[in-house]
N, C-alpha and C positions, 0 to 999 in steps of 0.2 A: 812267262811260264814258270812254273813251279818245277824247281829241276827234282824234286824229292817224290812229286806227286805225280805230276804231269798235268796238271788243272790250267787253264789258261786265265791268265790276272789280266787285269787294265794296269800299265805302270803309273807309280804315281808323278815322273814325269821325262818327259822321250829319254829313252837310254841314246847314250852315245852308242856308233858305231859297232864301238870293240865292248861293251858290255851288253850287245846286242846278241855275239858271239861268244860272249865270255871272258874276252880276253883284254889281257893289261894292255893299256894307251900305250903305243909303240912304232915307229917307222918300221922295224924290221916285222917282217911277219911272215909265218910258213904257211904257205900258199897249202902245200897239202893239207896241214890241219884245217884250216878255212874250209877246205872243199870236203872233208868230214863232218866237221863242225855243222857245215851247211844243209848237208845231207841228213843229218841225228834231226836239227832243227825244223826242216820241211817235214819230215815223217809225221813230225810231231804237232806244226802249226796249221798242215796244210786245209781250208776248208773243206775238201771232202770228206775228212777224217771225220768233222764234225756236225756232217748234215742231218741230222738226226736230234743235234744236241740243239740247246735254248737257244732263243735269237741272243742271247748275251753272249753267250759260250761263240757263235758262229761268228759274231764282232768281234771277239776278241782276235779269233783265229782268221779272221779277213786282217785287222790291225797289227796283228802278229807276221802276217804272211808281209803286208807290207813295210813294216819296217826291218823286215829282215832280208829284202829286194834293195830297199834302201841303202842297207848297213855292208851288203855283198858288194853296193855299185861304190861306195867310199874303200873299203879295205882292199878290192883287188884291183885297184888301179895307182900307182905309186903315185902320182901327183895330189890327186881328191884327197889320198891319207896323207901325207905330207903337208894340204892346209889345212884338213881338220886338225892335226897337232900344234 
């Protein structure tokens, strides 16, 4: 997702975890910001938002939704992030 615009992109290839949420590769991680982070991002990916819009745009936003299911089930569990590091 285009953080300037709000347009939904295809990446050009799987983000990590923590550049899923934005944030530097790290074991430490503040759980509240996550759970902000998470929330700004759903608003913003969630397919409903874009039922209306092009089957690309709704791909992107199905794609989007789930790599950031993904990216939530690595970062708030200490061990998952601990081997993806």
């Amino acid at each position: 997702m285009c953080e300037a615009c709000g347009e939904l992109l295809e990446p050009r290839e799987p983000p990590s975890p923590f550049a899923v949420f934005g944030f530097e590769p790290a074991w430490a991680l503040d759980h509240a910001a996550l759970a902000k982070r998470r929330l700004v991002l759903t608003r913003a990916l969630h397919p409903d938002f874009h039922g209306t819009a092009d089957a690309q745009t709704r791909r992107h936003a199905e794609d989007g939704m789930a790599a950031l299911h993904q990216a939530q089930a690595v970062l708030a569990d200490d061990f998952r992030r601990a081997d993806w590091l």
